[in-house]
PyMOL Python script that loads the backbone (N, CA, C, O; Angstrom):
from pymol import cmd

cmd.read_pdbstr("""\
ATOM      1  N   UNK A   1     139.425 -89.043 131.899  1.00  0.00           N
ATOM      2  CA  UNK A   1     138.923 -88.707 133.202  1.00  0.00           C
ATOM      3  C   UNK A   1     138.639 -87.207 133.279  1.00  0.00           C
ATOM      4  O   UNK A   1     137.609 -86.953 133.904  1.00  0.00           O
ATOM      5  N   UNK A   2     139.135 -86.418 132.918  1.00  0.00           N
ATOM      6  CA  UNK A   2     139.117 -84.848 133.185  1.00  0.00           C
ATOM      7  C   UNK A   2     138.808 -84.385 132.020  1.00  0.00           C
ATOM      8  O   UNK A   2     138.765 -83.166 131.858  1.00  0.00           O
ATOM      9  N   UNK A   3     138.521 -85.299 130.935  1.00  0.00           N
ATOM     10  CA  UNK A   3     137.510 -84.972 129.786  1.00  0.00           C
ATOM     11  C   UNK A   3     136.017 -85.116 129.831  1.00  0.00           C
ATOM     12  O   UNK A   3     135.290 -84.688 128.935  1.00  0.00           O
ATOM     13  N   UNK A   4     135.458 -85.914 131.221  1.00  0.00           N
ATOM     14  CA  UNK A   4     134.342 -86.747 131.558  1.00  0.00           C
ATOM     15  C   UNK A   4     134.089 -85.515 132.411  1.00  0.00           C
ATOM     16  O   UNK A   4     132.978 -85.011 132.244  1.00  0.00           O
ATOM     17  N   UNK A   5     135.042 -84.816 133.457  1.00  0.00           N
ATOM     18  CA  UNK A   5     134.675 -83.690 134.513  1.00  0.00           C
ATOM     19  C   UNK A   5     133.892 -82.641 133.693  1.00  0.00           C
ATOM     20  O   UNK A   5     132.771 -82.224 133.985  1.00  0.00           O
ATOM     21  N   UNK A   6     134.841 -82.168 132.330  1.00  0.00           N
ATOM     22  CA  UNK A   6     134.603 -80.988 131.754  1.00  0.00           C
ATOM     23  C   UNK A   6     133.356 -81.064 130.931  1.00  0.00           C
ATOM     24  O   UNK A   6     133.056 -80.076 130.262  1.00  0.00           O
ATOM     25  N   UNK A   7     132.551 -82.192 130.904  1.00  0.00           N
ATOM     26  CA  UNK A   7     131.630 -82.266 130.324  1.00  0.00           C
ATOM     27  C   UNK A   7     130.322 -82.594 131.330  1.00  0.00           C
ATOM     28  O   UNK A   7     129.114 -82.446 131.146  1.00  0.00           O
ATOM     29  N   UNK A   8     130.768 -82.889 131.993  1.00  0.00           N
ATOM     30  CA  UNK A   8     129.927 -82.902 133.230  1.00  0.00           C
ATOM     31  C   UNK A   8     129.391 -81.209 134.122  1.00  0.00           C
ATOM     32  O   UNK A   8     128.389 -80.584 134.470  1.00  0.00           O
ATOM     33  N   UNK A   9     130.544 -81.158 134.122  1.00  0.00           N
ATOM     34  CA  UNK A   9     130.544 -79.658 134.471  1.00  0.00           C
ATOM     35  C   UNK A   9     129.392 -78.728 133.289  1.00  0.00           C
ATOM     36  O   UNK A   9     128.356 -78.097 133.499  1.00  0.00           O
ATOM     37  N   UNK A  10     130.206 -79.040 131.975  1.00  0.00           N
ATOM     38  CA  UNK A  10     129.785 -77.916 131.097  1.00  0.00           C
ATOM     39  C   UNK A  10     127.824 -78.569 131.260  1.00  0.00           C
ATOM     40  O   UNK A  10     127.046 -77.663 130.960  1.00  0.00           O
ATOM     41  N   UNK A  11     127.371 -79.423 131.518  1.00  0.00           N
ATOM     42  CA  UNK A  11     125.998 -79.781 131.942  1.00  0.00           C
ATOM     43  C   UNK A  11     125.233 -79.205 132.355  1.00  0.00           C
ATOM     44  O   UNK A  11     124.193 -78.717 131.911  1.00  0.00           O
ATOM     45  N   UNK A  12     126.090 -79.231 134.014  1.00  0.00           N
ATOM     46  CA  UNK A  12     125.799 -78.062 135.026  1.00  0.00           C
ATOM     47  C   UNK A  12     125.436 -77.190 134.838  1.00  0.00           C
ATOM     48  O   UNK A  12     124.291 -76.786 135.043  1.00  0.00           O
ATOM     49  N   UNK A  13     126.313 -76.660 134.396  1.00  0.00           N
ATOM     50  CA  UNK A  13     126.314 -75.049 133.801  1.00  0.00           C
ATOM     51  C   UNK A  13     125.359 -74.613 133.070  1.00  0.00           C
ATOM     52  O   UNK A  13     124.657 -73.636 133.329  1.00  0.00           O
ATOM     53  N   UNK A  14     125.276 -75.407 131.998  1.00  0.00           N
ATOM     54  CA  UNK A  14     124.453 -75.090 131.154  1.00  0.00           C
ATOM     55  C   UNK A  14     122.708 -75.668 131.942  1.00  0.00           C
ATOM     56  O   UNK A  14     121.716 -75.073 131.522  1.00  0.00           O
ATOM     57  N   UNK A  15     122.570 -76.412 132.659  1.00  0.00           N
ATOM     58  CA  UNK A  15     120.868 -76.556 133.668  1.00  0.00           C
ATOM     59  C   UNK A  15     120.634 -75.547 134.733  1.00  0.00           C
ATOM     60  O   UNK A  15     119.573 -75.258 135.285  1.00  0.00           O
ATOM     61  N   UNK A  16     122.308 -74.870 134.992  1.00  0.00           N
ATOM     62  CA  UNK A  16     121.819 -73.671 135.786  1.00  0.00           C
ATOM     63  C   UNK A  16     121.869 -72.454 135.237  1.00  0.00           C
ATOM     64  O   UNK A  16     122.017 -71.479 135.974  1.00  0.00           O
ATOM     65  N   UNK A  17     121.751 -72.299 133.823  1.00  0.00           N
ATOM     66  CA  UNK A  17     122.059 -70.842 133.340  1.00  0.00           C
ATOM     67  C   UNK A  17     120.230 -71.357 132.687  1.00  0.00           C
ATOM     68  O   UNK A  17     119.486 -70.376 132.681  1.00  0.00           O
ATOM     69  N   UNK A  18     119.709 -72.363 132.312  1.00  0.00           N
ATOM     70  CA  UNK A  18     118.533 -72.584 132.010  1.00  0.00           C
ATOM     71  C   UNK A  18     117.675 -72.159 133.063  1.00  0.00           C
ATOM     72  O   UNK A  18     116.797 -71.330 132.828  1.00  0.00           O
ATOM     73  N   UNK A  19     117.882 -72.778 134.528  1.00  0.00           N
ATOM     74  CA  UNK A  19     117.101 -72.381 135.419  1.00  0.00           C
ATOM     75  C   UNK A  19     116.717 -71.418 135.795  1.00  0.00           C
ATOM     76  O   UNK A  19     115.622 -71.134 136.282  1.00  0.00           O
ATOM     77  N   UNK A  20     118.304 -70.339 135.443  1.00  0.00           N
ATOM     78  CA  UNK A  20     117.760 -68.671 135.931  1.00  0.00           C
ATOM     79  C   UNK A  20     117.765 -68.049 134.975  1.00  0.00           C
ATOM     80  O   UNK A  20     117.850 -66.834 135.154  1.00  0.00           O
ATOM     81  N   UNK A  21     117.682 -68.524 133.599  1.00  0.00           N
ATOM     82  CA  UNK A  21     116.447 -67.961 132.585  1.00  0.00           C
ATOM     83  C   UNK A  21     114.718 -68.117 133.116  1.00  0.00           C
ATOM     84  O   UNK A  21     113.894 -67.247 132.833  1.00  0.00           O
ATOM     85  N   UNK A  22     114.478 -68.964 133.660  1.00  0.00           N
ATOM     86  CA  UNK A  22     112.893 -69.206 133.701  1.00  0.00           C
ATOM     87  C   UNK A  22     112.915 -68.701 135.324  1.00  0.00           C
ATOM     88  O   UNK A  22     111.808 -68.306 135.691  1.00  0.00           O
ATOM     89  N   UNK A  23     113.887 -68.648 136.274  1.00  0.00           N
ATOM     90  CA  UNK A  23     113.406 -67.835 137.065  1.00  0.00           C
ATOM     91  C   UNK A  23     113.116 -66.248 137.061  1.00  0.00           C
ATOM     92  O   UNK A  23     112.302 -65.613 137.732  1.00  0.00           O
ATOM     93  N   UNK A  24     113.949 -65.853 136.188  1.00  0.00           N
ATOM     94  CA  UNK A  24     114.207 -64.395 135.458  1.00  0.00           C
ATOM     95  C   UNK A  24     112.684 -64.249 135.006  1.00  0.00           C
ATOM     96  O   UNK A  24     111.870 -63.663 135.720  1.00  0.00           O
ATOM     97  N   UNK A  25     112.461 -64.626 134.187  1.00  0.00           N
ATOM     98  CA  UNK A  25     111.371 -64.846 133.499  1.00  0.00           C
ATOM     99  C   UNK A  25     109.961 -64.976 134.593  1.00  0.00           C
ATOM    100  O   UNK A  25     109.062 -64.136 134.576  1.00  0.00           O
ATOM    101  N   UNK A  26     109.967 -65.917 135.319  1.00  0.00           N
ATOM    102  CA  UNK A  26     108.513 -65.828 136.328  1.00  0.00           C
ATOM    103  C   UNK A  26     108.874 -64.545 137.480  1.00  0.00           C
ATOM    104  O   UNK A  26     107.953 -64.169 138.205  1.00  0.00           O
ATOM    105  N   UNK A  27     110.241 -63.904 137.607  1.00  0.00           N
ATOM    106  CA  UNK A  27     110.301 -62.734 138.401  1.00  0.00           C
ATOM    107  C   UNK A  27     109.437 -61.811 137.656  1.00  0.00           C
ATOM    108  O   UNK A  27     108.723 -60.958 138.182  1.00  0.00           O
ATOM    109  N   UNK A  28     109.565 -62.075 136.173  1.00  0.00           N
ATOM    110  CA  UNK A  28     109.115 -60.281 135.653  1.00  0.00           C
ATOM    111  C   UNK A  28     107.666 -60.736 135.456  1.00  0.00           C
ATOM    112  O   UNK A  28     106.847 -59.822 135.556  1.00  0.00           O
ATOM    113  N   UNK A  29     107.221 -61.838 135.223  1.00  0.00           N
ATOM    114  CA  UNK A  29     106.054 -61.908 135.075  1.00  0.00           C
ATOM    115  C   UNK A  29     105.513 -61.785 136.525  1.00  0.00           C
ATOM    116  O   UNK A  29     104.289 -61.745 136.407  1.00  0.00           O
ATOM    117  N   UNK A  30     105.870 -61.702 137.921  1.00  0.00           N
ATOM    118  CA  UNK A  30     105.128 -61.908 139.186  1.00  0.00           C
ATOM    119  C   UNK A  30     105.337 -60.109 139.535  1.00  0.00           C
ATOM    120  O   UNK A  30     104.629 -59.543 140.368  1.00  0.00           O
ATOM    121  N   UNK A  31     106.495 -59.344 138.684  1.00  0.00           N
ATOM    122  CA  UNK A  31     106.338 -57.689 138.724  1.00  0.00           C
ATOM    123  C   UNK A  31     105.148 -57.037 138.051  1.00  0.00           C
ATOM    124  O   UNK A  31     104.678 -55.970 138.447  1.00  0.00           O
ATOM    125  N   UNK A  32     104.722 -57.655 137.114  1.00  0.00           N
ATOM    126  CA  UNK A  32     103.998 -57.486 136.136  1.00  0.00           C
ATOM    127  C   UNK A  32     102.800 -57.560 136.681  1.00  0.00           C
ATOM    128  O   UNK A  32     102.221 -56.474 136.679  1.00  0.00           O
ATOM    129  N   UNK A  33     102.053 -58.672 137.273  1.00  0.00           N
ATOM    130  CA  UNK A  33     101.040 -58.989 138.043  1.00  0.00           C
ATOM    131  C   UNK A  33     100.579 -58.184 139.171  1.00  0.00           C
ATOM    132  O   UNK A  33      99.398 -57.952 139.428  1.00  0.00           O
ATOM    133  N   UNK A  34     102.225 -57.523 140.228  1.00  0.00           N
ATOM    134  CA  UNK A  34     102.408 -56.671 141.075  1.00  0.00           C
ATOM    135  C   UNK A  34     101.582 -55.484 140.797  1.00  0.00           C
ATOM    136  O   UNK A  34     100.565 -55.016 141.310  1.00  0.00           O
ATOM    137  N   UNK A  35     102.569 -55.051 139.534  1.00  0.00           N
ATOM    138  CA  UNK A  35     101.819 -53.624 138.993  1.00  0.00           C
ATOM    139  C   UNK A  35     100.826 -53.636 138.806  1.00  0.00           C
ATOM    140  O   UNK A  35     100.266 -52.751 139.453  1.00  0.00           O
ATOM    141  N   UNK A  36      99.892 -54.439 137.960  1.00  0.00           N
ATOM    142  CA  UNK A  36      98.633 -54.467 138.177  1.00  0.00           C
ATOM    143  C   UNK A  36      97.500 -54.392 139.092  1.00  0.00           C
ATOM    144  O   UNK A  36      96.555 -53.604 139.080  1.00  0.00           O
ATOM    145  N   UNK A  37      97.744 -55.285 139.832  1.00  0.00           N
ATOM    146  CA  UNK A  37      97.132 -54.920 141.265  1.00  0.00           C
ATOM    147  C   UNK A  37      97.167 -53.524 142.071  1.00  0.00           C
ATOM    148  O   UNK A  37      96.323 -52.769 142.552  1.00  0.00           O
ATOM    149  N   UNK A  38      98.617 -53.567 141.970  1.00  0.00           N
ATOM    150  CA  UNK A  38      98.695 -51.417 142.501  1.00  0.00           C
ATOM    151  C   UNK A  38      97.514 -50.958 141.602  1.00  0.00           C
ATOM    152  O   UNK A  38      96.332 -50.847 141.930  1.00  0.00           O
ATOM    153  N   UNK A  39      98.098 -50.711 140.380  1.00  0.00           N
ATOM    154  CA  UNK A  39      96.534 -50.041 139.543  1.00  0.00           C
ATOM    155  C   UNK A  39      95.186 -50.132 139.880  1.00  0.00           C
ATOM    156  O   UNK A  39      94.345 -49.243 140.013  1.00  0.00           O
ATOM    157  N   UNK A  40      95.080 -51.817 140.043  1.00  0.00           N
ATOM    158  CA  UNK A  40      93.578 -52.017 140.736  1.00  0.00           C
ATOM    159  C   UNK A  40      93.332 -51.423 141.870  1.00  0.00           C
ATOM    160  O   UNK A  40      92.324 -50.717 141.825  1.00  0.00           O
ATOM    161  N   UNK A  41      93.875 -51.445 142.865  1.00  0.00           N
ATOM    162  CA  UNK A  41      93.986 -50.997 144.225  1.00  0.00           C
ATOM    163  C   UNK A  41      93.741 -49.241 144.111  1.00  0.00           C
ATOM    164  O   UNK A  41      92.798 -48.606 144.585  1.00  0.00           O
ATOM    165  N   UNK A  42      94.542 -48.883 143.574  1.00  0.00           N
ATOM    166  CA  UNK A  42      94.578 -47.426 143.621  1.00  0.00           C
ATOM    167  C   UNK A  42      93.552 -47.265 142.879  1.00  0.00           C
ATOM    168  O   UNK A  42      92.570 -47.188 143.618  1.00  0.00           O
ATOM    169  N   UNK A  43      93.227 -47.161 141.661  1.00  0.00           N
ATOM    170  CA  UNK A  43      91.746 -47.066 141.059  1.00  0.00           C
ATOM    171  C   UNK A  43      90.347 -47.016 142.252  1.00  0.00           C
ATOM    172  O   UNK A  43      89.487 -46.175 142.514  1.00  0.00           O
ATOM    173  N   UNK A  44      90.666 -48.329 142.740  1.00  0.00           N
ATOM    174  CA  UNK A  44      89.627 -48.819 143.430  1.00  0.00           C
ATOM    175  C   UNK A  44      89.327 -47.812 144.295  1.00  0.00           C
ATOM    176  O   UNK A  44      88.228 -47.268 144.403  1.00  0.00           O
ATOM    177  N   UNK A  45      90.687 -47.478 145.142  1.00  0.00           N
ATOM    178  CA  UNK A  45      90.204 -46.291 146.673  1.00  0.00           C
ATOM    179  C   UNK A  45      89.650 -45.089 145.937  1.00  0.00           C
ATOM    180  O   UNK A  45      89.163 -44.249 146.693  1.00  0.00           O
ATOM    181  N   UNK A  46      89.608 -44.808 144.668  1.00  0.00           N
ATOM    182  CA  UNK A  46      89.226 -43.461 144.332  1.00  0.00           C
ATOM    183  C   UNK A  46      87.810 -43.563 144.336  1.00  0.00           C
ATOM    184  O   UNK A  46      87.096 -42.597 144.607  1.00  0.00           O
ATOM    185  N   UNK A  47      87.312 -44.832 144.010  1.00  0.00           N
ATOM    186  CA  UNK A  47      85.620 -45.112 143.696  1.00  0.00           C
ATOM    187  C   UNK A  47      84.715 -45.148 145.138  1.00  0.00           C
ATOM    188  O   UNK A  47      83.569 -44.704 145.195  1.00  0.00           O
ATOM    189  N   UNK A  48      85.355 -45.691 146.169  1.00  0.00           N
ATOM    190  CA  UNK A  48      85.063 -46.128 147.561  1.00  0.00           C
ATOM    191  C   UNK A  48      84.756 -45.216 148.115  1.00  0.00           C
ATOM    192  O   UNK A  48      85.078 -44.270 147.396  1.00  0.00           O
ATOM    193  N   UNK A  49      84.145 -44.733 149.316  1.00  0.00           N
ATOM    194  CA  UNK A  49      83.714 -44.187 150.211  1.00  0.00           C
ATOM    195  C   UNK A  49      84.736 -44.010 151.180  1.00  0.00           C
ATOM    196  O   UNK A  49      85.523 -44.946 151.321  1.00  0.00           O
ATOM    197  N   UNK A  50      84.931 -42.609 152.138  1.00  0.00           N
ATOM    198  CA  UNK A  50      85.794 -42.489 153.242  1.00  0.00           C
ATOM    199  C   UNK A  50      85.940 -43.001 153.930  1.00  0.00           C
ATOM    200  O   UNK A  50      84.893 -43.615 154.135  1.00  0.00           O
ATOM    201  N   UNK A  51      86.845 -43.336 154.792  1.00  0.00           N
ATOM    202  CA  UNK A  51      86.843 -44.179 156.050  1.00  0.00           C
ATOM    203  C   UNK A  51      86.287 -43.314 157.250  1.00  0.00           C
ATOM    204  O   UNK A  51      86.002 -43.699 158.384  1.00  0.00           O
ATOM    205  N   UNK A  52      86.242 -42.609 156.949  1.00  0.00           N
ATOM    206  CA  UNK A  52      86.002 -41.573 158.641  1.00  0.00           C
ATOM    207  C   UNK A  52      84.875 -41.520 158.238  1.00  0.00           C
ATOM    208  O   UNK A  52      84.477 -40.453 157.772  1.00  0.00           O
ATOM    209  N   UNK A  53      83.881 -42.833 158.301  1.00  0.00           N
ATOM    210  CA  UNK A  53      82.301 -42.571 158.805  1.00  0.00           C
ATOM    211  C   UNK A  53      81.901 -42.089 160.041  1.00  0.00           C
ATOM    212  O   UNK A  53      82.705 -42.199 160.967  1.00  0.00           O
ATOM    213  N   UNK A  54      80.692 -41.515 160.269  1.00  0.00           N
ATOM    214  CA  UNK A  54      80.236 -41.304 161.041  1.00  0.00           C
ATOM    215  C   UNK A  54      79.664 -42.264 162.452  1.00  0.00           C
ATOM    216  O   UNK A  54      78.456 -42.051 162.556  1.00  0.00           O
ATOM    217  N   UNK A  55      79.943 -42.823 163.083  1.00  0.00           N
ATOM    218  CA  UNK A  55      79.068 -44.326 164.192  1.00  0.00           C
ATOM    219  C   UNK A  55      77.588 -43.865 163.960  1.00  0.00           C
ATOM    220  O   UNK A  55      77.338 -42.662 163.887  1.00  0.00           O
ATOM    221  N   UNK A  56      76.640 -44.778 163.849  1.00  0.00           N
ATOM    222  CA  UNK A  56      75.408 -44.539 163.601  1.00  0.00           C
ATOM    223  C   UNK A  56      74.641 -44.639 164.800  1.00  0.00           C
ATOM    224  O   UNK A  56      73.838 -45.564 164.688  1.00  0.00           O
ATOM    225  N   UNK A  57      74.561 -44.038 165.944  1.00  0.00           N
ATOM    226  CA  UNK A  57      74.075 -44.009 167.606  1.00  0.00           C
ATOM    227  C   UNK A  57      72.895 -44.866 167.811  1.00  0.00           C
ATOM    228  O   UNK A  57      72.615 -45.342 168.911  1.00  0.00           O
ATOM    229  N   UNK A  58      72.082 -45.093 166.548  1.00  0.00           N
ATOM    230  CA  UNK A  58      70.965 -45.638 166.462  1.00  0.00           C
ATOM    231  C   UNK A  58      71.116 -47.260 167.112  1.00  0.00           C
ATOM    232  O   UNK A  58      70.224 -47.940 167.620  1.00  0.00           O
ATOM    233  N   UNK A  59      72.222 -47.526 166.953  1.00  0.00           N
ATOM    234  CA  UNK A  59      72.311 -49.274 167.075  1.00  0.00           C
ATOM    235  C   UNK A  59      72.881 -49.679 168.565  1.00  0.00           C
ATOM    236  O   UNK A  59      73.254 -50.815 168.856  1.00  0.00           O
ATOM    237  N   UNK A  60      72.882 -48.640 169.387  1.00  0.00           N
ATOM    238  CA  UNK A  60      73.158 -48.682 170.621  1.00  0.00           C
ATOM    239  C   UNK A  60      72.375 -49.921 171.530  1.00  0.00           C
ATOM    240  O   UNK A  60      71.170 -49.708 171.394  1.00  0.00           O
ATOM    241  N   UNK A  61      72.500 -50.648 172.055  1.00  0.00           N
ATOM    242  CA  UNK A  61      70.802 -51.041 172.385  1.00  0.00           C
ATOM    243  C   UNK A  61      70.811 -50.957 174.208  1.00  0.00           C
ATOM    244  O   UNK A  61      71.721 -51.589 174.743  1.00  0.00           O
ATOM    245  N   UNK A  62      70.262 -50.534 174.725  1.00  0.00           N
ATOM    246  CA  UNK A  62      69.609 -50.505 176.136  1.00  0.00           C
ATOM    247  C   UNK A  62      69.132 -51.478 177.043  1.00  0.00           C
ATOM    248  O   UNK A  62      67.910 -51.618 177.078  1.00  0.00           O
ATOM    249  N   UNK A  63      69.773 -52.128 177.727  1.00  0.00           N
ATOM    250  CA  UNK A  63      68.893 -53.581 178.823  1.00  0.00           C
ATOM    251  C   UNK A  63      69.124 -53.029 180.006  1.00  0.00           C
ATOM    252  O   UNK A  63      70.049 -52.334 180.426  1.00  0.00           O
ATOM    253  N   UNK A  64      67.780 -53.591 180.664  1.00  0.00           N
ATOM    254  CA  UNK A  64      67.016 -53.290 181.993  1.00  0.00           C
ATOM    255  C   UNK A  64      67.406 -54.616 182.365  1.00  0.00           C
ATOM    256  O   UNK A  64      67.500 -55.268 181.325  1.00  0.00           O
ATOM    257  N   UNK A  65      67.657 -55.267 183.289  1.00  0.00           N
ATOM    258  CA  UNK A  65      67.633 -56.190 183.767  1.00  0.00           C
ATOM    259  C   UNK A  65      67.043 -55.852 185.277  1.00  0.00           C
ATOM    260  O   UNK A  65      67.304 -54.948 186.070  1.00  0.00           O
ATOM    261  N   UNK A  66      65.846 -57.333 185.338  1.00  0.00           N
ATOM    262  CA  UNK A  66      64.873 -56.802 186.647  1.00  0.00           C
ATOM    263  C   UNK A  66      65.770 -57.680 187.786  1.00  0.00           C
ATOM    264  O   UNK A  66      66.986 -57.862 187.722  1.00  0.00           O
ATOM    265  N   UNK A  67      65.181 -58.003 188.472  1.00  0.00           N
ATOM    266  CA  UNK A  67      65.433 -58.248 190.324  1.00  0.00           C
ATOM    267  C   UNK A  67      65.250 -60.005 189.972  1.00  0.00           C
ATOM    268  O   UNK A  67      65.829 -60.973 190.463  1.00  0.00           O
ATOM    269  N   UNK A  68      63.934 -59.887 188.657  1.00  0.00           N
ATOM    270  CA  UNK A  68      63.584 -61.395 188.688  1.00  0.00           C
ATOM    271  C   UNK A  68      64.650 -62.027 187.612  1.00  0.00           C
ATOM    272  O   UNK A  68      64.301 -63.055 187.033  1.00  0.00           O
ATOM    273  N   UNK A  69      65.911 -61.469 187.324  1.00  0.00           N
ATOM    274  CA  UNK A  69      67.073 -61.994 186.400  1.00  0.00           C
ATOM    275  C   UNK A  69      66.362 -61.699 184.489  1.00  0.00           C
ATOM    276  O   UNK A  69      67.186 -61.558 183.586  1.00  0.00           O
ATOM    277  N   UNK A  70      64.972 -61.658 184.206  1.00  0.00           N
ATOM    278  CA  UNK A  70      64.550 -61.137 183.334  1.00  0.00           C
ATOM    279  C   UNK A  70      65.251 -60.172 182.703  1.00  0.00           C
ATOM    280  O   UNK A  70      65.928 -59.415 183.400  1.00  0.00           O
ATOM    281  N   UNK A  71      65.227 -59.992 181.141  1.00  0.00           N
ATOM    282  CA  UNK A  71      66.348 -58.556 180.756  1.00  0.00           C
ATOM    283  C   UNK A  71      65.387 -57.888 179.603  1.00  0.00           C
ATOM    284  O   UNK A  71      65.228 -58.402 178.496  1.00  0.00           O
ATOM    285  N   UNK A  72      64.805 -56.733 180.007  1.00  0.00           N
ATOM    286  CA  UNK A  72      63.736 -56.040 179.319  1.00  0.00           C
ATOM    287  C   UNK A  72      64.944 -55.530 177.938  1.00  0.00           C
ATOM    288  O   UNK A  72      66.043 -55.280 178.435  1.00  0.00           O
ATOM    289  N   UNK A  73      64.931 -55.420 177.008  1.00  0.00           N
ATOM    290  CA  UNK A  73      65.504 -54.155 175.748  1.00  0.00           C
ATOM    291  C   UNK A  73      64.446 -53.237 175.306  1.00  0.00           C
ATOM    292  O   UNK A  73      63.318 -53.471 174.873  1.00  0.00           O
ATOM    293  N   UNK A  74      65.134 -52.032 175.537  1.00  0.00           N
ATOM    294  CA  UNK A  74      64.649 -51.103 174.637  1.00  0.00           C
ATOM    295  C   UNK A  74      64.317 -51.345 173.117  1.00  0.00           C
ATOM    296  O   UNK A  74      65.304 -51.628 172.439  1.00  0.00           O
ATOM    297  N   UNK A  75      62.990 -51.281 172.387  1.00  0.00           N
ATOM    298  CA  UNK A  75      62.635 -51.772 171.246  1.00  0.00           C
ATOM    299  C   UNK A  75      63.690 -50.018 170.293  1.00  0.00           C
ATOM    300  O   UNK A  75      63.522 -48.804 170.405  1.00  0.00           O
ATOM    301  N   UNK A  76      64.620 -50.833 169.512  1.00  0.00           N
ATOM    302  CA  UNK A  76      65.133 -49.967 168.548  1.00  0.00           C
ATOM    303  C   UNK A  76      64.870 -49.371 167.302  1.00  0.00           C
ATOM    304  O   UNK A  76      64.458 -50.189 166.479  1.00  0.00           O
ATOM    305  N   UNK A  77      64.972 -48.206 166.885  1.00  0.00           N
ATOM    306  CA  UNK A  77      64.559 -48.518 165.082  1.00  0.00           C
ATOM    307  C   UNK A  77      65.808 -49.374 164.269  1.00  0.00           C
ATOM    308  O   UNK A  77      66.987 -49.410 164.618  1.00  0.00           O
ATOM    309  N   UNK A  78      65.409 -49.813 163.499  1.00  0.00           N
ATOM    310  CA  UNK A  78      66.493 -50.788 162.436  1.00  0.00           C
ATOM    311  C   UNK A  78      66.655 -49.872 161.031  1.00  0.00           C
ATOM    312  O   UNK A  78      65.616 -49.780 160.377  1.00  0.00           O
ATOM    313  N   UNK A  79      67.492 -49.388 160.654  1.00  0.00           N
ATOM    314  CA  UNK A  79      67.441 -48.587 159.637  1.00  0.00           C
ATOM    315  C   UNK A  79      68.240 -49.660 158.354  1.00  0.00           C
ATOM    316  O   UNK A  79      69.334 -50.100 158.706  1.00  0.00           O
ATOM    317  N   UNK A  80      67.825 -50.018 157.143  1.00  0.00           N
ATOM    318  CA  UNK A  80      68.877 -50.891 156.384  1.00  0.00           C
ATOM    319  C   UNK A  80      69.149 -49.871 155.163  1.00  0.00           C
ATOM    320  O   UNK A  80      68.300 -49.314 154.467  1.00  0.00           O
ATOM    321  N   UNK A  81      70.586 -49.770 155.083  1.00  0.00           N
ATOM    322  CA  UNK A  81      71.161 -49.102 153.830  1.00  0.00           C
ATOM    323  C   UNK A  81      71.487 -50.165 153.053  1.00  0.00           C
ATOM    324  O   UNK A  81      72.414 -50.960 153.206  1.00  0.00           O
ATOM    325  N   UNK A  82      70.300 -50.103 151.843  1.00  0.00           N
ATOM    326  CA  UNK A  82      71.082 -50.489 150.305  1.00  0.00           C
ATOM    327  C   UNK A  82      72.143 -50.112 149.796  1.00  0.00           C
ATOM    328  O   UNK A  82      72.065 -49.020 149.234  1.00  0.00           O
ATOM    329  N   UNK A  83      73.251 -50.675 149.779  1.00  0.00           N
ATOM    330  CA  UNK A  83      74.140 -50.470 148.984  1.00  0.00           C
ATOM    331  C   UNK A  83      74.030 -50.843 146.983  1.00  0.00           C
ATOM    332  O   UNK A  83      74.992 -50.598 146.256  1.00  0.00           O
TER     333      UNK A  83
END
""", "prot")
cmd.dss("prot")
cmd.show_as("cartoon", "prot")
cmd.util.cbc("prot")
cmd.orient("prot")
């Protein structure tokens, strides 16, 4: 009976010292992945453009609305930046 425990046990033991080998294991591989991305990320903001653009006033747009519920707009210029 308590030869059946100790082997039962030693089972245990041994499926949970397996388990947090391979969790060990997908931790360093999901650090690994981590770091990478930082790299990408940081790389990346160096290539990018500032955030403190300028608002482009041009895209404002202007409505008249008449008496007869009609709504005139000011005709705008459209400027398109290729990126």
């Amino acid at each position: 009976m308590m030869s059946k425990f100790i082997s039962v046990a030693e089972t245990r033991f041994q499926n949970t010292e397996t388990a947090l080998k391979n969790q060990q294991a997908s931790i360093q591989g999901l650090e690994n992945q981590i770091g990478q991305l930082a790299k990408m990320i940081s790389e990346r903001t160096l290539e990018s453009l500032p955030s403190n653009t300028k608002p482009n006033l041009k895209e404002h747009v202007k409505v008249v609305t008449l008496r007869s519920e009609k709504a005139k707009t000011r005709p705008c210029e459209t400027q398109v930046v290729n990126s």
